[in-house]
C-alpha positions as CSV (number, residue, x, y, z in Angstrom):
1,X,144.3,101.3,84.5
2,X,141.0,100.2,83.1
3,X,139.4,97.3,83.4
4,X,137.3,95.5,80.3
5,X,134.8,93.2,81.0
6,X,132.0,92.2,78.2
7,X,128.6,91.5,78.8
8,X,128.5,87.8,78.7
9,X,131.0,87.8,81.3
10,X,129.9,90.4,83.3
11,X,125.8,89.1,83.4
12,X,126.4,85.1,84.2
13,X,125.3,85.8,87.6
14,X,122.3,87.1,89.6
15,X,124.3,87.9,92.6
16,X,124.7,91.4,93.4
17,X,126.4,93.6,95.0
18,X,125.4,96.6,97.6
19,X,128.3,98.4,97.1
20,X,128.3,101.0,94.1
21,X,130.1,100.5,91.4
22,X,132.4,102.8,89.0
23,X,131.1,101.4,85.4
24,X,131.6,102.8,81.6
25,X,129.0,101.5,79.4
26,X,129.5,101.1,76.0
27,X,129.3,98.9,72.9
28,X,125.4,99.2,72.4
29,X,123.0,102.2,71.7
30,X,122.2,103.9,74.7
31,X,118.8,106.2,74.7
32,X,118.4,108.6,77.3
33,X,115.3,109.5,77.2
34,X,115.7,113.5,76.5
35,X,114.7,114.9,73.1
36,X,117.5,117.0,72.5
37,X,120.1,114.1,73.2
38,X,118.3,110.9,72.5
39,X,121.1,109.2,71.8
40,X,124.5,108.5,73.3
41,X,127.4,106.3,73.1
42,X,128.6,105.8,76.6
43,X,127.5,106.4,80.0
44,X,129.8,106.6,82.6
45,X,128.6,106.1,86.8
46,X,130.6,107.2,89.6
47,X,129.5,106.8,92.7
48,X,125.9,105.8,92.3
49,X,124.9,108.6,89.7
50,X,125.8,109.1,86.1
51,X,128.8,111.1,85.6
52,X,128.8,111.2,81.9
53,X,126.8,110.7,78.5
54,X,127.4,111.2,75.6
55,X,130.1,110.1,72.6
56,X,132.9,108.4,73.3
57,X,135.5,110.9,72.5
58,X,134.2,113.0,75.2
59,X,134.4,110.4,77.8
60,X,136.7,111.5,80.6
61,X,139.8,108.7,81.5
62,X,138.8,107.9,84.7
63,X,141.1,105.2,86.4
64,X,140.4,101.5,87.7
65,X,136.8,102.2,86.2
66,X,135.6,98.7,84.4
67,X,134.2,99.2,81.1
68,X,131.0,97.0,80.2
69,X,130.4,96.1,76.9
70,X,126.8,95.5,75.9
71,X,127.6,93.5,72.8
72,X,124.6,94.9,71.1
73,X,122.2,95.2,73.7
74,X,120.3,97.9,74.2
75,X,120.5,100.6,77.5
76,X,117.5,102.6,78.5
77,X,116.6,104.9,81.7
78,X,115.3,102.0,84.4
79,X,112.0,100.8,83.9
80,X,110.0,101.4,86.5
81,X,106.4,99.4,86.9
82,X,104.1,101.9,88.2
83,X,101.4,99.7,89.4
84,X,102.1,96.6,91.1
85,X,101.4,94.4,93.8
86,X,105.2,93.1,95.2
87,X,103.8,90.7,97.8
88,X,101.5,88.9,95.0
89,X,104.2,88.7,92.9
90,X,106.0,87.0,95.7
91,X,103.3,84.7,96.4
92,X,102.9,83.7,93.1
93,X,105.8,82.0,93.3
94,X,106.0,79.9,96.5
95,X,102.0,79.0,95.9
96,X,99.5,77.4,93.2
97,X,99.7,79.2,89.7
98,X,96.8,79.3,87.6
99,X,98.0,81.5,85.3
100,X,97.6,80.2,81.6
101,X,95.2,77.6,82.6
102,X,93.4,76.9,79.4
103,X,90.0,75.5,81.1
104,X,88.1,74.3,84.2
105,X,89.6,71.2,83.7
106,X,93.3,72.3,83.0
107,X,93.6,74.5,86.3
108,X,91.3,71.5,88.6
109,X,94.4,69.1,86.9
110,X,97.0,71.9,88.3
111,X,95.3,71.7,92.1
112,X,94.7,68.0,91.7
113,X,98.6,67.7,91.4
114,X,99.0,70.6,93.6
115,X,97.0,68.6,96.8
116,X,98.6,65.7,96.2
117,X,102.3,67.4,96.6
118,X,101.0,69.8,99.5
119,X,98.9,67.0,101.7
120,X,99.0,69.7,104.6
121,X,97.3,73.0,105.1
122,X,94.7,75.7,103.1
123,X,95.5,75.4,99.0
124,X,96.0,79.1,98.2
125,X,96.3,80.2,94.4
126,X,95.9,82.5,91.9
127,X,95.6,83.7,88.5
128,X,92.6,81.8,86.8
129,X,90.3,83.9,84.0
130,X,87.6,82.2,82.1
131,X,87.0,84.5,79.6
132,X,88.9,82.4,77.0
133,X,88.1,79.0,78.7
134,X,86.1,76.9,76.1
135,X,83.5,76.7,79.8
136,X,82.9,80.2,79.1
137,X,82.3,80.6,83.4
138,X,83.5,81.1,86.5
139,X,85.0,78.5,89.0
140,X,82.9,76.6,92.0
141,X,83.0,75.1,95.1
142,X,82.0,72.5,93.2
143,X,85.0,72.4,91.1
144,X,87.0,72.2,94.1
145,X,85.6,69.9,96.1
146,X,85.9,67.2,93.0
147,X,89.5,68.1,92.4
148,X,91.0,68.6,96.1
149,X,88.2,66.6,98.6
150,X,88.0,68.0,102.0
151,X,90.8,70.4,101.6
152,X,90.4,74.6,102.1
153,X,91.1,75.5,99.0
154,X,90.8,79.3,98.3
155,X,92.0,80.5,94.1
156,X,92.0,84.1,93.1
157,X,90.7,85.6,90.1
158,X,93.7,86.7,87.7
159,X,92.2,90.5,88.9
160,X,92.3,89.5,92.3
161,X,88.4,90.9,92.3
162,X,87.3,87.5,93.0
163,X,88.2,84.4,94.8
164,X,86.6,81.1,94.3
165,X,86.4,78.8,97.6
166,X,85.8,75.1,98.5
167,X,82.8,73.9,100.9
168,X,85.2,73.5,103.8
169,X,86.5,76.5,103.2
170,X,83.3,77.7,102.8
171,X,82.0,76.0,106.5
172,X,85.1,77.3,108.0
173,X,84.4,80.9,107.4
174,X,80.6,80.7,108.1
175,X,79.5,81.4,104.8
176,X,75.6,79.9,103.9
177,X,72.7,80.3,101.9
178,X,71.9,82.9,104.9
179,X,74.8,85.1,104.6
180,X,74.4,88.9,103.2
181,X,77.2,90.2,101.4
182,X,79.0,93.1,102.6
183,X,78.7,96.7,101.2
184,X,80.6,96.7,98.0
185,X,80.5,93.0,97.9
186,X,79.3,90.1,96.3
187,X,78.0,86.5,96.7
188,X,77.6,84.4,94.1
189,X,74.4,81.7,94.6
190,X,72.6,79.3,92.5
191,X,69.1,79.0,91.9
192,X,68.1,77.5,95.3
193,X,70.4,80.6,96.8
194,X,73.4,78.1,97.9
195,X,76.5,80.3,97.1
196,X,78.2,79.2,94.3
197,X,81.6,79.5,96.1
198,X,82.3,82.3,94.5
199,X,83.3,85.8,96.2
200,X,83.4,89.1,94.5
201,X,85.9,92.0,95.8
202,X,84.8,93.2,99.6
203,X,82.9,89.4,99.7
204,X,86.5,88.0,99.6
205,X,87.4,89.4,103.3
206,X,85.1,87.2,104.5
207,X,87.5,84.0,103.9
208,X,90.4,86.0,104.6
209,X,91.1,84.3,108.0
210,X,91.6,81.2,105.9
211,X,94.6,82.8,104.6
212,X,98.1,81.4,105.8
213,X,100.2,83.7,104.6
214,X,100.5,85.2,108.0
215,X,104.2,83.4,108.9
216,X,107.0,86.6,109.0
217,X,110.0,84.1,107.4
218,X,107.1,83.0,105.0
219,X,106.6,86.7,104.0
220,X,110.0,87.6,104.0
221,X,110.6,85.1,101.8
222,X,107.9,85.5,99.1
223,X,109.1,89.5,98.9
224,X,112.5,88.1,98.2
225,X,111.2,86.2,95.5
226,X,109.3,89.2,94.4
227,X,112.2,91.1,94.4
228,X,114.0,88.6,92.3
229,X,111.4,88.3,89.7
230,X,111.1,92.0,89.1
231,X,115.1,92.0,88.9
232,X,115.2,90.1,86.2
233,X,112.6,91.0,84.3
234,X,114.9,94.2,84.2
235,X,112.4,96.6,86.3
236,X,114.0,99.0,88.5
237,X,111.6,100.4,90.2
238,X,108.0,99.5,91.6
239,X,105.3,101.3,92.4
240,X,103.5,98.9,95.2
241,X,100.1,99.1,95.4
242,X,98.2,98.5,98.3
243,X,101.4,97.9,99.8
244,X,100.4,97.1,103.7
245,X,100.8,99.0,105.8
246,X,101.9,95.9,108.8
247,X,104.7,95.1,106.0
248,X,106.5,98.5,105.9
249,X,108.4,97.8,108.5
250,X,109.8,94.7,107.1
251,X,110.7,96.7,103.5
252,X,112.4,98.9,105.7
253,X,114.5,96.4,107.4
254,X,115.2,94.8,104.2
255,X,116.5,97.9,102.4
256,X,119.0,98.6,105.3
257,X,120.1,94.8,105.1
258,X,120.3,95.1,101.8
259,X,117.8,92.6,100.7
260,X,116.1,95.2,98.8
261,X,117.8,95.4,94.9
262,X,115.0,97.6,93.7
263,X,113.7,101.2,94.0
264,X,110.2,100.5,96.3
265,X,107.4,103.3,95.8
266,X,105.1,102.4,98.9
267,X,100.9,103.6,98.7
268,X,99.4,101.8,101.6
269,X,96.4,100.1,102.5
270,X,94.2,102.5,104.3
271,X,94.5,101.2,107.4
272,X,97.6,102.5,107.9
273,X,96.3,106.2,106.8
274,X,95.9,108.2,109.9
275,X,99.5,106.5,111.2
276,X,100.9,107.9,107.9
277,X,99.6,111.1,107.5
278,X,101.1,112.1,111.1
279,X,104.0,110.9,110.8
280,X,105.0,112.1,107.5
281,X,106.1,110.5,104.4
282,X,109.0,108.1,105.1
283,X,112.2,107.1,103.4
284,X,115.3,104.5,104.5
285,X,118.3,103.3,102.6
286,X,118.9,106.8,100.7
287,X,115.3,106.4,99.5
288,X,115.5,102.8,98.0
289,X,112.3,102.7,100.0
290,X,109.9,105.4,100.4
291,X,106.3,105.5,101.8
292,X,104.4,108.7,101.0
293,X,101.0,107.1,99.4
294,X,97.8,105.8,100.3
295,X,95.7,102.9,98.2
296,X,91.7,103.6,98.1
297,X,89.5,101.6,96.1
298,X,86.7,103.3,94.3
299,X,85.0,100.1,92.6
300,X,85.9,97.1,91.3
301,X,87.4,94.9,88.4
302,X,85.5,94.5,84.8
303,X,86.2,91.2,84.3
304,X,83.8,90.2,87.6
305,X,81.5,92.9,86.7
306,X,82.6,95.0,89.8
307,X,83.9,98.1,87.8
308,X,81.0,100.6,88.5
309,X,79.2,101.6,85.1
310,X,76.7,104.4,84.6
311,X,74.6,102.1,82.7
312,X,73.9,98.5,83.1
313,X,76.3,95.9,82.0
314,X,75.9,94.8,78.1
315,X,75.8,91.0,79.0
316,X,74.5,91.4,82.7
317,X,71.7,94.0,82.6
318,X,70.7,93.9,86.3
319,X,73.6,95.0,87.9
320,X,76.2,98.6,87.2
321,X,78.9,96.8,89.0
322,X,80.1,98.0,92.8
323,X,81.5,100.9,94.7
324,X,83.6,100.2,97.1
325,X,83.5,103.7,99.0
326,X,80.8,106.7,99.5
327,X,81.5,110.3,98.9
328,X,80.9,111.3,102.6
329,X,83.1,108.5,103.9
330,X,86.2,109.6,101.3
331,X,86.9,113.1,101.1
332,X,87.6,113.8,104.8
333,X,90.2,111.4,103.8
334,X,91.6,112.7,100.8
335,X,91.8,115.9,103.1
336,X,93.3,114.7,105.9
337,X,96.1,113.3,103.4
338,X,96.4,116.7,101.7
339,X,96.8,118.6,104.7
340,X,99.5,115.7,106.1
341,X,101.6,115.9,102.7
342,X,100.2,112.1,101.5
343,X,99.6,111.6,97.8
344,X,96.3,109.6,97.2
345,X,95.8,106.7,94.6
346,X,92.6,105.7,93.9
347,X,91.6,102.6,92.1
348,X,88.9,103.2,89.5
349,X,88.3,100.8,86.8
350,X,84.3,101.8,85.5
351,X,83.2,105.1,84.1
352,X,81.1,105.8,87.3
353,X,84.0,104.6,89.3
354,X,86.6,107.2,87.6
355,X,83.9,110.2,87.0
356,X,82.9,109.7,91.0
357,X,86.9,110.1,91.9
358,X,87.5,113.0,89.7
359,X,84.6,114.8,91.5
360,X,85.7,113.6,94.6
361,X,89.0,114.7,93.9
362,X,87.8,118.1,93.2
363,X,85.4,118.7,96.2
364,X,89.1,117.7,98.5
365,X,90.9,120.2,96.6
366,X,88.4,122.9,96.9
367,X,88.4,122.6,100.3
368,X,91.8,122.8,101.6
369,X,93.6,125.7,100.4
370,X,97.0,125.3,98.9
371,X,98.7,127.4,101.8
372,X,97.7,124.4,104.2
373,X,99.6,122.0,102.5
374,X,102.9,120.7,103.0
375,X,102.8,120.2,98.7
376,X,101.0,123.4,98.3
377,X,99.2,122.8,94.6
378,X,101.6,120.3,93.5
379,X,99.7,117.3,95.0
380,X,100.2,115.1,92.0
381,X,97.2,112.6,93.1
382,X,96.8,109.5,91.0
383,X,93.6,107.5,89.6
384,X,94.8,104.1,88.9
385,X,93.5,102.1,86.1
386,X,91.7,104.6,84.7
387,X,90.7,102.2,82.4
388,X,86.8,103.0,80.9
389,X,86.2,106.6,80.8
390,X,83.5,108.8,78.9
391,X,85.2,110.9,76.6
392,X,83.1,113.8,78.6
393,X,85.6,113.4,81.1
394,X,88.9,113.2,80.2
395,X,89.0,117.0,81.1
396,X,89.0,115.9,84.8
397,X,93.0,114.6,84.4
398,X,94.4,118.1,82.1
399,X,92.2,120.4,84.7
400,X,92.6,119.1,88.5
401,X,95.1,117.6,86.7
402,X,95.2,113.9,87.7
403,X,97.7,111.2,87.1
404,X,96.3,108.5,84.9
405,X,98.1,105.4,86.6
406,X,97.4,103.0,83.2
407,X,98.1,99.3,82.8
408,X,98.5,98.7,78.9
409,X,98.0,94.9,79.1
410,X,94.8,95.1,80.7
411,X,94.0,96.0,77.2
412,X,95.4,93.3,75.0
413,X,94.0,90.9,77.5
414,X,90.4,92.6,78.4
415,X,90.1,93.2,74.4
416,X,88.8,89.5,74.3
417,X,86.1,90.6,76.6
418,X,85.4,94.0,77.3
419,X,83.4,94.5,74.2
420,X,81.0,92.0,75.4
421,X,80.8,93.5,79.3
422,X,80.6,97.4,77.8
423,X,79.3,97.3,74.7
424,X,80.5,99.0,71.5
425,X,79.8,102.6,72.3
426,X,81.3,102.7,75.3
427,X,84.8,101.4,73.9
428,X,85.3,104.7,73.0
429,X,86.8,105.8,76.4
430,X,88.4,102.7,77.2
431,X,91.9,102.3,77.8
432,X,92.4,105.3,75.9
433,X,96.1,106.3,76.8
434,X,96.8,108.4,73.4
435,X,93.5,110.7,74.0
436,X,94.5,111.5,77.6
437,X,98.9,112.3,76.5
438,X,97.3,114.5,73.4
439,X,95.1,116.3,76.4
440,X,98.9,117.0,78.3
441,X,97.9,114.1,80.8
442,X,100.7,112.5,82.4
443,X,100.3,108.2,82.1
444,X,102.2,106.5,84.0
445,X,102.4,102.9,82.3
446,X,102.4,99.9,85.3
447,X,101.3,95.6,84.3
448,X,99.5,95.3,87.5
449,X,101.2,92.2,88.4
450,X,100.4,89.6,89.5
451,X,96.8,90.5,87.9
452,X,99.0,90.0,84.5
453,X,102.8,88.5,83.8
454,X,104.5,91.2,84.5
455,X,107.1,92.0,82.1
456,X,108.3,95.3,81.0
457,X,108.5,94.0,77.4
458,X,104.8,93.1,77.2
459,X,103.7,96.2,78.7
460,X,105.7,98.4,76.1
461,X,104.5,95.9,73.2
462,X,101.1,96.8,74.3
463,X,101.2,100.3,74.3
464,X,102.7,100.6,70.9
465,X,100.5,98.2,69.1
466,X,97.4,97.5,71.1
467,X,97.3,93.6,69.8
468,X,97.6,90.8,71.7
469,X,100.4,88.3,72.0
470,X,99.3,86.4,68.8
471,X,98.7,90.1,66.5
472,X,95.0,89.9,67.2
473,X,93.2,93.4,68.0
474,X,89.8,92.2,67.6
475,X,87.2,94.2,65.4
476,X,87.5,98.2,65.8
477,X,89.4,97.6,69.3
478,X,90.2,102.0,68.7
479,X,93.9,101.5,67.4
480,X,93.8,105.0,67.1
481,X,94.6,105.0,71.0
482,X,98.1,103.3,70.5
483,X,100.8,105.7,71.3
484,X,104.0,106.3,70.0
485,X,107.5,104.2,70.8
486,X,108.8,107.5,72.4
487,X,105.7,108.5,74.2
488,X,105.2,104.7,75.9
489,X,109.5,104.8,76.8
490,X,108.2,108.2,79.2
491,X,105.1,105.6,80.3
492,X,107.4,103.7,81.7
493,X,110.6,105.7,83.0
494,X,110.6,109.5,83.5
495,X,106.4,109.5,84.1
496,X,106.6,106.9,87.0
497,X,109.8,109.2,88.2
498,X,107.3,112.6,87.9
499,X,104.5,110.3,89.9
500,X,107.0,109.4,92.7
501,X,108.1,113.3,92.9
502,X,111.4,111.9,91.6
503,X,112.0,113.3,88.3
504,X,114.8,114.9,89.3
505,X,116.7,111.7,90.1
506,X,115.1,109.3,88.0
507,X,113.2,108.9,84.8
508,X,116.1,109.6,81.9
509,X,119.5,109.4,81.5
510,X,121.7,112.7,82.7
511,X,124.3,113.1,84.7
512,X,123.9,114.0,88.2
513,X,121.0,111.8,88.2
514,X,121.2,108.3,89.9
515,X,122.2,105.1,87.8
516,X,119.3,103.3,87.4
517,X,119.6,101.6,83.7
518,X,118.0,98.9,81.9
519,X,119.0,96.6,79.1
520,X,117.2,94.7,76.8
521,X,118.2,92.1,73.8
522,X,115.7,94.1,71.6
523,X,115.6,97.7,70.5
524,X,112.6,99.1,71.5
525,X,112.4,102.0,69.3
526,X,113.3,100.3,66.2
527,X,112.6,96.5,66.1
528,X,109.3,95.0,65.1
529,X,106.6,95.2,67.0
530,X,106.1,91.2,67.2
531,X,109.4,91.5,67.9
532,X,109.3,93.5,71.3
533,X,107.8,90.8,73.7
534,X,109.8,88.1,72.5
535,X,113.1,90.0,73.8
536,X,114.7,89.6,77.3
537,X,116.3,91.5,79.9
538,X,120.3,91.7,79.7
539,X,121.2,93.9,82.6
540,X,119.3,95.7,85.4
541,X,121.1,98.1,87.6
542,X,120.1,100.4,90.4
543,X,121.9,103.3,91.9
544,X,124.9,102.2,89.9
545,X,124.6,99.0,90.9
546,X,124.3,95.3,88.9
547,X,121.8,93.7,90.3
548,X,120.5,91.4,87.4
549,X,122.8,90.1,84.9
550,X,121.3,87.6,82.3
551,X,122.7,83.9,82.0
């Protein structure tokens, strides 16, 4: 007997089940991802993995399987976001949201009303950017004081480069005219050298005591909610940046409680490195999560003028941004993590910032030979962000080779800025994700979230048409560096599966491989481009499994 359920039945729930599921898919167009067979009609899962694709007259009669009829939706490989940051995305939700805050005065409106409902505690938020706000600058102390008196109140830059804080907050970390930044850090002061509240990148640990995000049900809860938003935003799959390393544990428990719906790449913070590399990669829950990465930061973000430039910045001459790191001080790492089996992403956002990792990179690889490696050659290392490059050296990611870990977003939203921060000649090498897949580069496409929304649809729209939300590109903003609707479906399905060492399991639709699927309300290889961000996800399933199922 089978079992016919349609898709409006079957998705008015978020529940989910952890028990795999025997599904044939049908009634939509399915795209799988492989050249020779882009197209099927249904896809049948037993047992977790995909038993069958292909037409329908081939299908085999398997009993008491349910058939699921997308009703017009469309069913791709799982998405997988292969840069994000799961706890922020958590966070986001349970605390003060600046994102879309259209001026000084909008987002000091959203913590006035945000104080008055929270009377207790530190304010904590996030996701501010004045780089559209009619103010044209950065939040104070000032600010804050006027719009939450007397509280703590600590607000992240959308890049999460910078954080603005109040006086007492401020007072309560010791932080005066007197106070020297760290290495790699910044401190923001006025004239008469009173800091202006504002902290840039490795300046921001020094309020991160204030913090209260410390409480483990707390925590549990806001990667719940991460886990939720992700879900339904149809990703199966993160890749978790700077995941840390104290939290592991917890991920781990939640996958074998089954609290964990999606696929979890782990790359730690560092200071969980040395721990890592002896022990091995790890996996739980038949690799639902696995840890076998580690999160370095090279530099900082351009939008606080932390990415590291060769030459001065276009609209701040006295300063080439910030490293984070030295040469002597990484590459024993980077070895020790070769010889232990590790895989090494590095954050790099400014040309310095990427060409110093390449030849970092290089100067590891030289000097530990493949036969001392649990990976041997096939290290599959990662630069993340990779986002202003000189054209001299985009050889670095074809010859080493390097994984360009690329966030096409960044690029509709920096487009409103960057020009200004770079110049026009260096635009050339920026967020260039077509020259580096004509060079044979692997780019893995990720939305850095909670740095931007999130959503898988706005990070394919992006990729294919380099505009903004509204159609704007801006003058000369290289269109030419747009890629093709079937090169940004491997940004952001078998590529991510190839940087997890999983494209074996993952990445396209074929049998034997596991059931992670995607569906959207919009075809993405055919619709509109204005089109593609204004869809939804229908149906997100992992390992065979519903987990999301639009209202």
């Amino acid at each position: 007997m089978r079992r016919t359920l349609s898709l409006a039945l079957l998705l008015g729930s978020a529940a989910w089940s952890a028990e795999a599921q025997e599904l044939l898919i049908r009634g939509g167009t399915i795209y799988t991802g492989v050249a020779e067979r882009p197209t099927a009609e249904v896809v049948l899962i037993q047992d977790g993995r995909i038993a069958y694709v292909g037409a329908a007259s081939g299908a085999p009669e398997v009993e008491y399987a349910e058939t699921l009829d997308l009703k017009g939706a469309v069913l791709f490989p799982g998405f997988t976001d292969g840069h994000a940051h799961l706890d922020g995305i958590g966070w986001r939700e349970l605390t003060l949201n600046l994102e879309g805050s259209t001026s000084v005065a909008d987002a000091m409106a959203r913590l006035t009303a945000w104080a008055r409902t929270h009377p207790e505690g530190p304010i904590v938020g996030r996701g501010w950017i004045e780089t559209r706000w009619p103010e044209a600058r950065f939040l104070t102390a000032a600010d804050l004081d006027a719009a939450a008196p007397g509280r703590i109140v600590l607000l992240g830059r959308a890049d999460g480069h910078a954080v603005v804080a109040s006086t007492p907050a401020l007072a309560a970390a010791g932080v005066d005219a007197s106070t020297v930044a760290p290495p790699g850090g910044e401190i923001l002061k006025g004239p008469a050298g009173k800091p202006t509240g504002l902290l840039v990148d490795a300046a921001e640990q020094l309020v991160a005591g204030l913090m209260p995000q410390a409480n483990p049900a707390a925590l549990r809860e806001a990667y719940r909610a991460g886990f939720r938003v992700e879900a339904r935003y149809g990703w199966t799959g993160v890749h978790f940046m700077s995941a840390p390393w104290k939290d592991i544990p917890l991920l781990e428990d939640m996958a074998e409680d089954g609290e964990a719906p999606l696929r979890i790449y782990n790359s730690i913070t560092p200071d969980g490195a040395a721990e890592l590399i002896a022990g091995g990669p790890r996996s739980v829950a038949d690799g639902r999560i696995i840890t076998r990465a580690i999160k370095y930061y090279a530099d900082g973000a351009l939008g606080s003028r932390g990415a590291a430039l060769f030459e001065p910045y276009a609209d701040r001459p006295d300063t080439t941004g910030l490293m984070q790191i030295t040469e002597a001080e990484i590459v024993p790492l980077y070895q020790a993590a070769l010889q232990g089996g590790i895989q090494i992403a590095t954050h790099a956002i400014g040309d310095r910032g990427n060409a110093s990792v390449a030849e970092w990179y290089q100067q590891a690889l030289a000097g530990v030979a493949p036969a001392d490696r649990p990976n041997g050659a096939d290290v599959r290392w990662r630069i993340e962000h990779a986002q202003i490059l000189r054209p001299a050296d985009y050889h670095w990611f074809r010859d080493l080779p390097i994984i360009a870990s690329m966030q096409p977003s960044h690029a509709i939203g920096d487009l409103h800025f960057a020009p200004a921060r770079l110049g026009n000649a260096r635009l050339d090498g920026a967020y260039a994700w077509h020259s580096l897949v004509d060079l044979g580069v692997i780019v893995v496409g990720g939305s850095d979230a909670p740095v931007e929304r999130g959503a898988p649809l706005i990070e394919f729209y992006a990729a294919v048409a380099r505009r903004d939300l509204e159609g704007h590109q801006g003058p000369d903003w290289r269109p030419g560096e747009a890629v093709d609707r079937a090169t940004a479906l491997k940004m952001f399905t078998l590529w991510p599966a190839y940087a997890s060492f999983r494209e074996a399991e993952l990445g396209t639709i074929e049998v034997g491989k596991r059931a992670d699927l995607t569906a959207f309300d919009v075809d993405l290889m055919t619709a509109p481009l204005a089109d593609i961000p204004r869809g939804r996800a229908m149906l997100t399933i992992v390992d065979g499994v519903v987990v999301y199922r639009a209202d």
